[in-house]
C-alpha positions as CSV (number, residue, x, y, z in Angstrom):
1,X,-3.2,40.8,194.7
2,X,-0.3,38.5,193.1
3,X,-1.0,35.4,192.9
4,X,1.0,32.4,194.7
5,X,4.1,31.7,193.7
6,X,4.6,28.4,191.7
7,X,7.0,25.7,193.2
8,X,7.7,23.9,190.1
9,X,11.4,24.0,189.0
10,X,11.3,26.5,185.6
11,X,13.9,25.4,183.1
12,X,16.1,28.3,181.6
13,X,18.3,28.1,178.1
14,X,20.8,30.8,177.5
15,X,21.5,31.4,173.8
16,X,23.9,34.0,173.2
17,X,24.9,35.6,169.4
18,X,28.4,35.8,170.5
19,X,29.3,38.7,168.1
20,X,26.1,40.9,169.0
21,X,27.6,40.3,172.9
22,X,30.8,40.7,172.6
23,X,29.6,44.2,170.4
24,X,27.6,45.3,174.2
25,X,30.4,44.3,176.0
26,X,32.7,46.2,174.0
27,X,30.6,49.6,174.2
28,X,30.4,48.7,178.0
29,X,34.9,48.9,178.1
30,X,35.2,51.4,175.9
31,X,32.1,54.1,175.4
32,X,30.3,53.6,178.3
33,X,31.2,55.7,181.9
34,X,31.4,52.1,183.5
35,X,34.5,51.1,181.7
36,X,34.4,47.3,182.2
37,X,32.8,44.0,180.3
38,X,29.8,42.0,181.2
39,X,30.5,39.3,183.3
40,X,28.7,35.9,182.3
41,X,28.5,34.7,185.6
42,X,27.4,38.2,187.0
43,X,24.8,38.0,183.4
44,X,23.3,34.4,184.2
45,X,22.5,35.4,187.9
46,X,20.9,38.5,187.3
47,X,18.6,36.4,184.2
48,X,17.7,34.1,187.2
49,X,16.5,36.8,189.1
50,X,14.9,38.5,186.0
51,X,13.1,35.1,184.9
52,X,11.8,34.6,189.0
53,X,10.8,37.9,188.3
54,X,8.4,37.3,185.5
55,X,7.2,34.6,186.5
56,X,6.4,34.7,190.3
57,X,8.5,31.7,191.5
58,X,11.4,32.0,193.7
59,X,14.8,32.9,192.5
60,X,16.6,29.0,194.0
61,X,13.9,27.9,191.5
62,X,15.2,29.2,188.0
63,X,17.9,27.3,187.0
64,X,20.2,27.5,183.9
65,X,20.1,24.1,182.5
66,X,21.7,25.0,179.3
67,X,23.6,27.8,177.7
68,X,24.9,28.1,174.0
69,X,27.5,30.6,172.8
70,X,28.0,31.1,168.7
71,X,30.3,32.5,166.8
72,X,32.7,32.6,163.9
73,X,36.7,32.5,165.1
74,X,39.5,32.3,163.5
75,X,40.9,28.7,162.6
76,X,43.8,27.1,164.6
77,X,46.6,27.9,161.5
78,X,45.7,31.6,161.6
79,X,45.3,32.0,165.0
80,X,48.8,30.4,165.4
81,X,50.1,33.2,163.5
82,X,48.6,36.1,165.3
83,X,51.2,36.3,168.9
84,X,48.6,35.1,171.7
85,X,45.5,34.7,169.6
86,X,45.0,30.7,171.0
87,X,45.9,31.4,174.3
88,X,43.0,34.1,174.4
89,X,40.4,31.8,172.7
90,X,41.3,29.0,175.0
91,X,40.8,31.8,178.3
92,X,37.3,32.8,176.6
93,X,36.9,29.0,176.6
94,X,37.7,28.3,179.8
95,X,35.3,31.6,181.4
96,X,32.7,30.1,179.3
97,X,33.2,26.8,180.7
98,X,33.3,27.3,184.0
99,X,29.8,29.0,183.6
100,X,28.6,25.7,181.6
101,X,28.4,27.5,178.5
102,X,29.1,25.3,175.2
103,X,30.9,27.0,172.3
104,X,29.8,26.3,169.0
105,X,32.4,27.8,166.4
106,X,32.5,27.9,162.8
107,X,35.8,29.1,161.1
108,X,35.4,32.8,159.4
109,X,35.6,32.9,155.9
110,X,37.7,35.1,153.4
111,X,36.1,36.9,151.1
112,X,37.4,39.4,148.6
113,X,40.4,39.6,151.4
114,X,37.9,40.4,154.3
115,X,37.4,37.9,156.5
116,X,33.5,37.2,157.0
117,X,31.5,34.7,159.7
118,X,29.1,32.8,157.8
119,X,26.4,30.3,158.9
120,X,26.2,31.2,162.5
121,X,22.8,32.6,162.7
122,X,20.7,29.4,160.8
123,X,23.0,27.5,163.1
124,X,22.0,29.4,166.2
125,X,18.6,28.9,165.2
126,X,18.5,25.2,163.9
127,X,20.4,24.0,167.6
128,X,18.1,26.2,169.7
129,X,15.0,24.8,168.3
130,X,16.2,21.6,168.6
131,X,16.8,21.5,171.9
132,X,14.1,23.1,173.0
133,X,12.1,20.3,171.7
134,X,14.3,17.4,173.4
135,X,14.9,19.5,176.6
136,X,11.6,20.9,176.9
137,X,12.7,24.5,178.4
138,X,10.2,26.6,180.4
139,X,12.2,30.1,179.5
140,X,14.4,30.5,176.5
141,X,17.1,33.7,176.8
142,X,18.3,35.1,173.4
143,X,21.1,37.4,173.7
144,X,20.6,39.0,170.0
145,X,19.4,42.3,168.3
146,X,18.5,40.7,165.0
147,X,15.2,40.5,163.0
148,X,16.1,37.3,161.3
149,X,15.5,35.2,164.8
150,X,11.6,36.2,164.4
151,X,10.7,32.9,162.8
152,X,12.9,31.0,165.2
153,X,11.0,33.0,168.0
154,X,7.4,32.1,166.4
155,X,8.4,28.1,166.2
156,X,9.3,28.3,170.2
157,X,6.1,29.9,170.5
158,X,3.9,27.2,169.2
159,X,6.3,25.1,171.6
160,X,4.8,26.8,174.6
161,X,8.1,28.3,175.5
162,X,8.4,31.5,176.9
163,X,10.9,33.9,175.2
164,X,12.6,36.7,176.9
165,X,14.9,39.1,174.8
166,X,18.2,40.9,176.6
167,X,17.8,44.0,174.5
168,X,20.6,47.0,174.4
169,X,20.2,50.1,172.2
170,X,22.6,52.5,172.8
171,X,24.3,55.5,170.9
172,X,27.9,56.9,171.3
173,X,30.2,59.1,168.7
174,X,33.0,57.2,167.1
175,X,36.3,59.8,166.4
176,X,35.3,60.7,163.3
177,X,32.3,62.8,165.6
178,X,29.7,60.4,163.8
179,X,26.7,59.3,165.5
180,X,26.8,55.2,165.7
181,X,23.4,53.9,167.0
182,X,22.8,50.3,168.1
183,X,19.0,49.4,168.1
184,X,17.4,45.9,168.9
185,X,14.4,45.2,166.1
186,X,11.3,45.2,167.0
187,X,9.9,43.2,165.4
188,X,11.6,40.8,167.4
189,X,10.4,42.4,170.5
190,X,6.8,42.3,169.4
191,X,7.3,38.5,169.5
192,X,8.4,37.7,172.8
193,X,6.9,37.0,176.2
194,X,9.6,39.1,178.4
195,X,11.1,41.9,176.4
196,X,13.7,43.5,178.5
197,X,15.7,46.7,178.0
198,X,18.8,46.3,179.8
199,X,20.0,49.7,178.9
200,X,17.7,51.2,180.3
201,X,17.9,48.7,183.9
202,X,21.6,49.2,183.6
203,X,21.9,52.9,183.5
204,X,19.2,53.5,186.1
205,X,20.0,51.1,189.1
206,X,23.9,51.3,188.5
207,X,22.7,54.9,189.9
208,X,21.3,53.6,192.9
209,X,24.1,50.9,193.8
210,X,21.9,47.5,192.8
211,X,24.2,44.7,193.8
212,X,22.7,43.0,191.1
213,X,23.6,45.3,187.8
214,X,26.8,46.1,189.5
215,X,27.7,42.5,189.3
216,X,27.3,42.2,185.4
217,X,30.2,44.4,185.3
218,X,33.5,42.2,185.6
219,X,35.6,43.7,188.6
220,X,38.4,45.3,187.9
221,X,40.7,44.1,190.0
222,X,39.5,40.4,187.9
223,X,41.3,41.8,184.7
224,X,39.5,39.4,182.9
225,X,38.1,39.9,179.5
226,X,34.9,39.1,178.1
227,X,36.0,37.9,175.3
228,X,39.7,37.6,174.3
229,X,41.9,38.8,176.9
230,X,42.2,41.8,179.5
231,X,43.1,44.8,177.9
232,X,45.6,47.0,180.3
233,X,44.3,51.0,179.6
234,X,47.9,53.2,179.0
235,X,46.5,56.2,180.0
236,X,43.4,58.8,178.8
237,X,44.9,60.3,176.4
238,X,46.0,59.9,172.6
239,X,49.4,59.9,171.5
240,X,50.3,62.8,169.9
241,X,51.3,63.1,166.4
242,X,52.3,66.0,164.0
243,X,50.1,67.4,160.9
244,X,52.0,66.3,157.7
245,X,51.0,67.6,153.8
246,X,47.8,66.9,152.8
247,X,46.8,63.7,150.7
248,X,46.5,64.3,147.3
249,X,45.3,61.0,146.9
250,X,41.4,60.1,146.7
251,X,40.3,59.7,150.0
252,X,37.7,56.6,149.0
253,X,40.6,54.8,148.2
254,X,42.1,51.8,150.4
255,X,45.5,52.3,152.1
256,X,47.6,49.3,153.3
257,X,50.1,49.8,156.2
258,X,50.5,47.9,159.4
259,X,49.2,48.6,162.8
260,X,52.3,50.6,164.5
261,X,50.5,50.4,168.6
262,X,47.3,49.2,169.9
263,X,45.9,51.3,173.3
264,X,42.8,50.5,175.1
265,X,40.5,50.5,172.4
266,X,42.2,52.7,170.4
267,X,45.1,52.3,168.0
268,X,47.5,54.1,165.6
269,X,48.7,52.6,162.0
270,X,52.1,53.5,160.2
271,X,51.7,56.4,157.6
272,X,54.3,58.2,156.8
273,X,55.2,61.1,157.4
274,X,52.6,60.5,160.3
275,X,51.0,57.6,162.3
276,X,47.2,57.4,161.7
277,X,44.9,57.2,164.6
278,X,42.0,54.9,164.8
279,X,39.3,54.3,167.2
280,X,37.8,50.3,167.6
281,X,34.6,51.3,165.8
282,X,36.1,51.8,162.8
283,X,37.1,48.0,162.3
284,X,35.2,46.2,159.7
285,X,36.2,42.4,159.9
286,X,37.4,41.5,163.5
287,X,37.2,42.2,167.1
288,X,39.7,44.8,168.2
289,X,41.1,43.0,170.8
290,X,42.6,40.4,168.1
291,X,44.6,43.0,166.7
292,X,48.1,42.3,167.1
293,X,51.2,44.8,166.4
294,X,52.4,44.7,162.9
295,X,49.2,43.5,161.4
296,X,48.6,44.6,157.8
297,X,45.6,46.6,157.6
298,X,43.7,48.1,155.1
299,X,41.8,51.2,155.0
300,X,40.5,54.9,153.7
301,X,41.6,58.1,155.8
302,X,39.0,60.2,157.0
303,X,38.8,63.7,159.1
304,X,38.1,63.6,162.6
305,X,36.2,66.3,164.5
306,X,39.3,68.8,164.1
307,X,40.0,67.9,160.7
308,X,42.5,65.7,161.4
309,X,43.7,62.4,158.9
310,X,42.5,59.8,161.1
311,X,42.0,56.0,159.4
312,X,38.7,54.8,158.8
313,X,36.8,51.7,158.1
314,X,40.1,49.0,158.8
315,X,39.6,45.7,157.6
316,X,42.5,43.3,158.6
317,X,44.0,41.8,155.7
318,X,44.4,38.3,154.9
319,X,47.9,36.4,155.5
């Protein structure tokens, strides 16, 4: 027998670790059967429902009183440089903002000519325990994968807050046939109240048609991307490109070229005599979908499943 439900409003923060979601939403468009982003507005209702859920109240009763995106971007100068870059941040923006998200940014660093986001996670940490003592949250929803929020988790706890953790582990093989594997720590599990394995939910009730799950996915008529901007696919397959003489060279070391087209999540890099393929997993420093054409790019060339050259671990240079 359940017991009665409460009718006391509960309280709900949204936290999100901006480059840990865009990474989900990212496998979601490109490596998963679904082929479309998470939708924020399709995310927050279904944590509504999830939170009613766990704790017995209705669903008009959960409420989002606050949500909180991080991440590192790049700043206004470079982004002015790279074709539509600002008008993309500024449509991210303006999703996020019409969900009543607030964006906190921090520029991403250069180092050793990689660019690098610094500072975001003791930031993510230091706001969301501060506000969880002013605001007084019943429910606080990380959207992370990362150990290093287990002392942020155990402060909440002595807060009385309840934690639940939007977890996603999921494999797929990049194009060089390796085995990539994302996994949420669990320690970090171990620590909340409402561990929740969306992978798992996801892949089961898409199955059975759930209105709910099938609204996390951005529609595709929308066009809209969850995170830059929408990314048109060109077709299934890869272009096609003729085997040239082998490369003496040593294959550990970095090549610099520029990017010669960019496909739906896929691109190819100048090489002569050939144009190197490489697949979104493969980048280092930055989102795939702020590549632009004619980026310079470094990288090492790697074999592919047929033994193919094929460019691996890209890092965008700095301008």
């Amino acid at each position: 027998m359940h017991p009665e439900k409460t009718t006391k409003l509960t309280r709900i923060a949204v936290i999100y670790d901006g480059n840990y979601f865009l990474h989900v939403s990212n496998y979601y468009n490109y490596s998963h059967e679904r082929r479309s982003r998470i939708s924020i507005s399709g995310l927050h209702e279904f944590i509504r429902s999830q939170v009613a859920q766990e704790e017995n109240t209705d669903f008009r009763l959960c409420q989002i009183v606050d949500a909180h995106y991080f991440r590192g971007r790049l700043n206004a100068h470079e982004a002015s440089q790279r074709g539509n870059q600002l008008f993309y941040d500024r449509l991210f923006d303006d999703i996020l903002m019409s969900e009543g998200v607030v964006t906190h940014y921090l520029p991403v660093k250069t180092f050793q000519g990689s660019r690098q986001e610094k500072g975001i996670d003791v930031w993510l940490a230091l706001e969301t325990f501060e506000l969880t003592i002013s605001k007084k949250f019943d429910v606080v929803v990380l959207i992370t994968a990362d150990g290093d929020y287990v002392p942020l988790i155990r402060k909440l706890n002595t807060l009385g807050t309840r934690l639940m953790v939007l977890s996603w582990d999921f494999e797929y093989y990049n194009d060089e046939g390796e085995k990539m594997v994302t996994r949420t720590s669990q320690d970090l599990l171990a620590e909340v109240s409402y561990p929740v394995a969306m992978h798992e939910m996801i892949d089961t009730r898409l199955r059975k048609n759930d209105p709910l799950i099938q609204n996390l996915f951005v529609k595709q008529s929308a066009r809209v991307l969850i995170g830059n901007a929408s990314t048109v696919a060109t077709g299934n397959g890869f272009d096609s490109y003729t085997e040239g003489p082998e490369d003496d060279s040593d294959p550990s070391e970095f090549k610099i070229s520029t990017i010669r087209s960019l496909k739906n999540g896929y691109g190819f890099i100048n090489y002569p005599p050939n144009n190197l393929f490489f697949h979104y997993t493969s980048l280092n420093d930055i989102d795939f979908n702020e590549l632009q054409v004619d980026d310079e790019v470094k990288f090492r060339i790697g074999k592919n499943a047929e033994s193919k050259d094929i460019a691996i671990d890209v890092h965008l240079e700095s301008n």
